[in-house]
C-alpha positions in Angstrom: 85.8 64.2 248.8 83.0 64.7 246.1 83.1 68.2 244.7 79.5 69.6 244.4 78.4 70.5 240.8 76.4 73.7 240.6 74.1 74.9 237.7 73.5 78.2 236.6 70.7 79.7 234.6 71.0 82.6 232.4 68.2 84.3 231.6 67.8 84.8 227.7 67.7 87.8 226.6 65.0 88.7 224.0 65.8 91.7 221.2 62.9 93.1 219.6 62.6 92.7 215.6 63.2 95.7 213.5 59.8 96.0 211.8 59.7 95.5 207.8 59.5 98.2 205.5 57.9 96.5 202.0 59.3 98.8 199.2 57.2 99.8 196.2 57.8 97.7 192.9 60.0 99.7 190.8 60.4 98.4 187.0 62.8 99.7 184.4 61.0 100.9 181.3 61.3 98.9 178.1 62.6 100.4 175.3 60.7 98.3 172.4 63.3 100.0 169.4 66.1 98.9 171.5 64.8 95.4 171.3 64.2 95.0 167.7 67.8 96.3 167.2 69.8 93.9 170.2 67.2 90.9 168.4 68.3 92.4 164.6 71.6 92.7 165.5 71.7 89.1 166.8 70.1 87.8 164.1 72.5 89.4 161.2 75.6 88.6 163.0 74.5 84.6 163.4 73.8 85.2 159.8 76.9 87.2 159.0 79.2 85.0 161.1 79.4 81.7 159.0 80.2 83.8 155.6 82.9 85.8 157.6 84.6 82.7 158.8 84.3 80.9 155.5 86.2 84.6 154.2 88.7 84.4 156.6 89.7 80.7 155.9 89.6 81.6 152.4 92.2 84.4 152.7 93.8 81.7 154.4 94.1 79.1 152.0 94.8 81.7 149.3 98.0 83.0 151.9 99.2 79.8 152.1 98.8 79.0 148.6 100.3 82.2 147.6 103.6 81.7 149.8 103.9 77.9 149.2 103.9 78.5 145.2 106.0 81.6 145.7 108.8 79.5 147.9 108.5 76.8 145.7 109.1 78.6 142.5 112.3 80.6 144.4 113.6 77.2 145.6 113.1 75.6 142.2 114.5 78.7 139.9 117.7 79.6 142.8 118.5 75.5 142.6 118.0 74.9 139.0 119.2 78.3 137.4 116.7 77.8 134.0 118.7 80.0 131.8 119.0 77.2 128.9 114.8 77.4 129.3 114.5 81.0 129.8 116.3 81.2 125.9 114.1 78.8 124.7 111.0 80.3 125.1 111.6 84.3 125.7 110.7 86.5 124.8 107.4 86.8 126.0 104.9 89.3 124.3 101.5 90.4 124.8 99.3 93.1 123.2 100.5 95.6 126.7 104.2 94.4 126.8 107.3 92.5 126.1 109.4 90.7 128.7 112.6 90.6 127.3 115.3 88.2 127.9 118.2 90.1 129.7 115.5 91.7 132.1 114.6 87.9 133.3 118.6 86.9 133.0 118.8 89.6 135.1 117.0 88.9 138.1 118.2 84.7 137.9 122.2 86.2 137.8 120.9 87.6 141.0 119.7 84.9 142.6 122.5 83.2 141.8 124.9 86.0 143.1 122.4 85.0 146.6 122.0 81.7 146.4 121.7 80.4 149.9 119.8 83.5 150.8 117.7 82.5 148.0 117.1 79.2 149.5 116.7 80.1 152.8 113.9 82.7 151.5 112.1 80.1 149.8 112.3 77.4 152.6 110.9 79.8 154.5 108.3 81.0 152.7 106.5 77.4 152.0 106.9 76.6 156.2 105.3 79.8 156.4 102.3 78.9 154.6 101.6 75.7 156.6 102.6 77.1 159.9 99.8 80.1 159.4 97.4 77.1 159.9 98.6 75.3 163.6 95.8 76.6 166.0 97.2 73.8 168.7 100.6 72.7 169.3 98.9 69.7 171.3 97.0 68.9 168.0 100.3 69.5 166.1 102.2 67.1 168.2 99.2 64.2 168.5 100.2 64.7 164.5 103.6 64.2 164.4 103.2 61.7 167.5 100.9 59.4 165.1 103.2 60.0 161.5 105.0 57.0 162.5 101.6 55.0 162.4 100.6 56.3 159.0 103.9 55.5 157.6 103.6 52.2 158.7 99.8 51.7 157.3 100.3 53.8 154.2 100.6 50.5 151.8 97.4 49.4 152.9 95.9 52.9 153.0 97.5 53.0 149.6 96.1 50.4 148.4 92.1 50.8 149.5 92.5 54.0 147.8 93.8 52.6 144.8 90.7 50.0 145.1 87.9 52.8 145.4 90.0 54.2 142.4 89.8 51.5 140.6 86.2 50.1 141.2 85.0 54.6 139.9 87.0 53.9 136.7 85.5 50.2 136.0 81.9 51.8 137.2 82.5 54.8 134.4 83.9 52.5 131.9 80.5 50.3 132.2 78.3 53.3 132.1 80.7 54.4 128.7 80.0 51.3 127.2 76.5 51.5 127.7 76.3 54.7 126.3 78.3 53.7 123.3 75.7 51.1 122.6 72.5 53.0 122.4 74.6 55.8 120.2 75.3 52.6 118.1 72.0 51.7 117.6 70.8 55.6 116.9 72.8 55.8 114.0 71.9 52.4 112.8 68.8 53.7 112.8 69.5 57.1 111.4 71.3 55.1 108.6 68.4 53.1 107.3 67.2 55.6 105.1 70.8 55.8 103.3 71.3 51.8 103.0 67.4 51.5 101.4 68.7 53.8 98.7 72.3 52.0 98.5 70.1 48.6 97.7 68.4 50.4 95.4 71.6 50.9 93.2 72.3 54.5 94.0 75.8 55.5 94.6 77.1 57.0 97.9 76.9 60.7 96.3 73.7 60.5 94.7 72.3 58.7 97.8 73.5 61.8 100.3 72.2 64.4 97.8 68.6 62.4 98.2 68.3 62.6 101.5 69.8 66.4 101.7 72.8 66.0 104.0 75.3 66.3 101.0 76.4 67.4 97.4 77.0 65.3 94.5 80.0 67.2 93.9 83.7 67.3 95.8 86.1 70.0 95.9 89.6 68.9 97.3 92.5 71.5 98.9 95.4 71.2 98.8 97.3 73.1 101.4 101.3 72.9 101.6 103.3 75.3 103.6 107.3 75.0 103.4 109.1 75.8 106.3 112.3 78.1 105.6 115.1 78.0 108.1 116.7 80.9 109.0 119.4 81.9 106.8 121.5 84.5 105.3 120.4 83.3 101.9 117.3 83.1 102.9 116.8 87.3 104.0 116.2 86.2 107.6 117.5 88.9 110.0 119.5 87.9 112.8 123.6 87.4 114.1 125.7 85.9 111.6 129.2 84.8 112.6 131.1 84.4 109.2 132.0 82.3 107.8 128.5 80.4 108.5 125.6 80.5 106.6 123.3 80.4 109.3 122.8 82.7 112.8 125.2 82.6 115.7 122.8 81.4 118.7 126.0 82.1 121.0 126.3 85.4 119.8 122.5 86.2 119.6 122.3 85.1 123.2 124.9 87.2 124.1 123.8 90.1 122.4 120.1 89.0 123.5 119.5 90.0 120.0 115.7 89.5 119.3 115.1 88.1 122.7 114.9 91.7 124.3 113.4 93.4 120.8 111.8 90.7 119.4 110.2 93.2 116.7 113.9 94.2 115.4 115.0 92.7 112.1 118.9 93.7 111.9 121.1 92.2 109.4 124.2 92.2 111.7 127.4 90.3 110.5 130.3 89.2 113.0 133.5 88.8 111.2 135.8 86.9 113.1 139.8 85.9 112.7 138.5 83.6 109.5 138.7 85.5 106.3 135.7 85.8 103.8 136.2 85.2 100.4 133.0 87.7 99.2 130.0 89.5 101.1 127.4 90.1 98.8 123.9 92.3 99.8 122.0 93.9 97.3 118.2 94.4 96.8 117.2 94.9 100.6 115.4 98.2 101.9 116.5 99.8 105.4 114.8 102.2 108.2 111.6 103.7 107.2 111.7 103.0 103.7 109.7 100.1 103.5 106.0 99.5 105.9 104.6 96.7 107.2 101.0 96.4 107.6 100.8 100.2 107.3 103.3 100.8 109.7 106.5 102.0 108.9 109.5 100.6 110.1 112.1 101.8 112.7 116.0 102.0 114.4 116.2 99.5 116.8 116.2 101.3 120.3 120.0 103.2 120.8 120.8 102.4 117.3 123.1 105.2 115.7 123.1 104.5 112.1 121.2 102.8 109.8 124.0 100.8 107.7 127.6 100.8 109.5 130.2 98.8 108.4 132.8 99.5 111.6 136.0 98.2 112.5 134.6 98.4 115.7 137.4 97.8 118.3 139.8 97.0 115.6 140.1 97.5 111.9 138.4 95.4 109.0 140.8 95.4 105.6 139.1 95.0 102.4 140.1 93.6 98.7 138.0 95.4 97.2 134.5 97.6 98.2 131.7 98.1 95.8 129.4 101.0 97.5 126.9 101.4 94.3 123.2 102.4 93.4 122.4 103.1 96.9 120.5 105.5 99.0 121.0 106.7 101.9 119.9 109.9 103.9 123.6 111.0 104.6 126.7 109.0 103.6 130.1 109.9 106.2 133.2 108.6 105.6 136.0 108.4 108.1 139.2 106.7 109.3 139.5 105.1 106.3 143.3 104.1 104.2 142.8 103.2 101.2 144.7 102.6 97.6 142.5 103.6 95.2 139.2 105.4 95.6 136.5 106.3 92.9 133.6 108.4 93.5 131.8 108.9 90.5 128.4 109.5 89.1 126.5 110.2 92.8 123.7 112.4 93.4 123.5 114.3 96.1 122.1 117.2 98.5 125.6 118.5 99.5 128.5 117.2 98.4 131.9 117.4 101.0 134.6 115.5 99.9 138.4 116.0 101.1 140.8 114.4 99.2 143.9 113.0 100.8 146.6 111.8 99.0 148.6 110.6 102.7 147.6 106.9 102.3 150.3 104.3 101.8 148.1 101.5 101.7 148.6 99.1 99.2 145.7 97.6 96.8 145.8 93.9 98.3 143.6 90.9 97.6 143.4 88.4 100.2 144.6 84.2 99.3 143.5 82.4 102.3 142.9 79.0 100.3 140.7 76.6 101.7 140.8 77.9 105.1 138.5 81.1 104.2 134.9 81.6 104.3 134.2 81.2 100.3 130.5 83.4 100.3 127.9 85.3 102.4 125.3 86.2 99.8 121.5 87.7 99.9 119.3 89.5 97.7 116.3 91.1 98.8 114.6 91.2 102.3 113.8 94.1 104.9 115.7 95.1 107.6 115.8 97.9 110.4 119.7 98.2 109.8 122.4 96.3 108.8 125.4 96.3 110.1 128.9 94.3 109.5 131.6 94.4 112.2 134.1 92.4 113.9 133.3 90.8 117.3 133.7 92.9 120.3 136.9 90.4 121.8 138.8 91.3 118.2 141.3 94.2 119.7 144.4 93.6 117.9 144.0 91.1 114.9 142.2 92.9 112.0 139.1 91.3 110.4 139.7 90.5 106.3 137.3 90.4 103.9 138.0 89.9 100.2 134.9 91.4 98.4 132.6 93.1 100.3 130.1 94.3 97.6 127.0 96.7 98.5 124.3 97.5 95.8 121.0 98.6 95.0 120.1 99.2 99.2 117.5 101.7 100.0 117.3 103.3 102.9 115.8 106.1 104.3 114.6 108.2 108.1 114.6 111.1 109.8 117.7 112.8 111.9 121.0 111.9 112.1 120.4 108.4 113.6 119.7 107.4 109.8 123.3 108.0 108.3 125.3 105.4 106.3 128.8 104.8 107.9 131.9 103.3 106.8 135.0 103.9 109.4 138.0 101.8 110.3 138.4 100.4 107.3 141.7 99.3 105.0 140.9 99.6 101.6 142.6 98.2 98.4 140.4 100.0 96.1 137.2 101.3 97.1 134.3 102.5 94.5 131.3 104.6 95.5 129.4 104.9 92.4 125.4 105.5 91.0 124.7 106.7 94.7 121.5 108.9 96.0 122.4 110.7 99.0 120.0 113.0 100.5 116.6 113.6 101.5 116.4 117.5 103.4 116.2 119.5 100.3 119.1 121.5 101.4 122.4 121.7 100.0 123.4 123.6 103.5 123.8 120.4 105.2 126.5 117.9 103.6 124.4 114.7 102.5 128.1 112.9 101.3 130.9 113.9 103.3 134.3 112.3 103.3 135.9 114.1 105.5 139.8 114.5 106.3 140.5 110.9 107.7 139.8 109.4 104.6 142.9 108.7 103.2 144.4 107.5 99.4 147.3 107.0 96.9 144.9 107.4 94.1 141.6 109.4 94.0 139.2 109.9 91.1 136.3 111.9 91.8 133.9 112.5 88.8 130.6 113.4 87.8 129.3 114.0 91.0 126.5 116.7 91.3 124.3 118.5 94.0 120.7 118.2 93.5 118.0 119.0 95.9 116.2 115.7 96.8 113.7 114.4 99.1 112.7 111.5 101.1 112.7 108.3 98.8 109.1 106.9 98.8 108.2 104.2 101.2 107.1 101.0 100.0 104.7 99.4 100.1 102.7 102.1 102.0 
């Protein structure tokens, strides 16, 4: 059975359009100042922004330079320890300061106390100053990726560098040589004047006072310099380890003598377990009593005394001292045994001098045949002090000197700091004779004193006299 179809029609439905509403234009004013600054501003920061860059990858560059050279030199110094070098060539000076040697040793027996920190620091430091510059770690890898590949080529990227190297230098060299040529032919030239007057039988001087560029007459200099080496012999301050003739470099690095001061001149010397034969000084000015360029010397910093001869940490036992024709601004005398002991004819601004007769020293001489140190001798020079003791490590075996003769020194300064000293000594005779001692115009303070320590078998004290006395003049000044 065939089921019917049936249409239906739906009537459409019409809505009626809103009506349009047309709005009135509307425009935003235009501020013309606020254009020329937006277009001014534009313009100086395209103009700005180039120069800023260019800044910025210049404090860059100078970062990375900074930290590479700074990790380098830590790596190098921690891993090579330059103290050898550091002696060489310290101090350093300049017209503002002085770098000294222990301040440097210092800071490298630090480093060394670190090491591995030290070398960690420095590693660091120079990845530091590469790393600052990876702005892609896809572009860092492609780098790495292709280091292989530049390994591999480098011979022949080498070599075409060497070649472009090598065809500048030949391309310079030609350009050289040409060059060279014309100059030749200039002063061929130039010279023409000077061979016409040759041919005409003049002589070389008479031809170069012609033409102006000369004198008929020559003057010749002769200019020699000697070169001294530092020497006892030869006045030059420094460390000298007896029974040598020349200065202890162990002992002056040690005592980083002149490396940290390099404007001191002491006269120290070390004795040592070898005996000396005879120590002779005489002639040589100490303190302030000499100037140099105007300028009058001085102590070295800390110093205490301006001549001290010290048994230091152990005793030093004399033959025979000679202490005569000097001046000094105070003269003490302490923990001294002795045999004999003259004091005669010394001037002084107070005289102190206790006498005591406890001493059961003998009057020895010292035989050490050809095992002894046979003489340290200089006359003349200037010094800030001078000072002879035994080494530091001497604690039980007593230093011996035959002869230890002291004449003609002048010394002189203000304060305390400028005394002569002579302690821990053992004397077989000991003579203090012709001496100045003084310089406060006061007979209040005791320029000589010998005090209660001193002791002697034998004492003859004579002709000594208080006088008032001043500073002794300064020479050259």
């Amino acid at each position: 059975m065939k089921i019917p179809r049936f249409k239906i029609n739906i009537p459409k439905i019409s809505i009626p359009s809103m009506p349009k509403f047309r709005l009135p234009a509307f425009k935003l004013p235009k501020f013309k100042w606020w254009t020329r600054f937006l277009n001014k501003t534009k313009t100086a920061f395209n103009f700005i922004l180039p120069y800023a860059i260019g800044l910025g990858n210049g404090i860059l560059y100078t970062l990375t330079f900074l930290t590479v050279i700074t990790g380098t030199l830590l790596l190098t110094i921690t891993v090579i320890n330059p103290t050898n070098l550091w002696w060489s060539i310290s101090p350093i000076e300049t017209p503002y300061f002085v770098i000294g040697y222990s301040y440097v040793i210092g800071h490298l027996e630090f480093l060394q106390v670190w090491y591995w920190e030290s070398v960690g620091i420095g590693v660091g430091l120079i990845l530091f100053g590469y790393i600052i510059h990876i702005r892609s770690l896809k572009a860092l890898y492609e780098g790495i990726k292709a280091s292989p590949r530049a390994i591999l080529y480098s011979p022949i990227t080498f070599y075409n560098e060497l070649k472009t190297f090598r065809d500048w230098l030949f391309g310079k060299i030609e350009y050289l040589n040409g060059e060279s040529e014309k100059w030749r032919k200039f002063f061929t030239i130039m010279k023409s004047p000077y061979s016409l007057l040759r041919s005409l039988g003049l002589n070389p001087q008479m031809a170069i006072a012609v033409l102006g560029i000369g004198s008929t007459t020559a003057v010749g200099v002769g200019v020699a310099e000697v070169m001294e080496v530092r020497s006892f012999s030869n006045q030059s301050p420094g460390i000298y380890m007896a029974p040598s003739e020349y200065p202890n470099e162990e002992l002056e690095k040690t005592m980083a003598w002149r490396k940290d001061n390099p404007g001191d001149s002491t006269l120290r010397v070390v004795l040592s377990t070898v005996d000396v034969e005879k120590i002779d000084i005489s002639g040589i000015n100490l303190g302030t009593s000499y100037a140099s360029n105007g300028q009058a010397s001085a102590l070295p910093s800390g110093a205490t005394s301006v001549l001290n001869i010290s048994g230091n940490n152990t005793r030093i036992e004399v033959g025979k001292l000679i202490f005569s024709r000097n001046s000094c601004k105070s003269l003490d005398l302490f923990d001294i045994n002795a045999n004999k002991v003259t004091i005669k004819d010394n001037q002084a601004d107070g005289l102190s001098i206790y006498q005591s007769f406890t001493s059961t020293q003998p009057n020895i001489r010292h035989s050490s045949g050809n095992f002894s140190a046979d003489l340290l001798e200089t006359t003349g020079g200037t010094y800030d002090m001078l000072v002879i003791m035994p080494e530091d490590s001497m604690t039980s075996t007593k230093a011996r000197v035959n002869e230890l003769n002291l004449t003609n020194i002048v010394s002189s300064g203000a304060g305390s700091s400028y005394a002569c000293v002579l302690n821990k000594l053992d004397i077989g005779e000991l003579e203090i004779t012709f001496g100045r001692i003084g310089g406060d115009n006061s007979l209040v303070t005791k320029a000589f004193s010998v005090s209660s320590t001193v002791r002697a078998a034998s004492w003859a004290v004579d002709d000594n006299i208080e006088v008032l006395m001043g500073e002794v003049d300064r020479q050259p000044d």
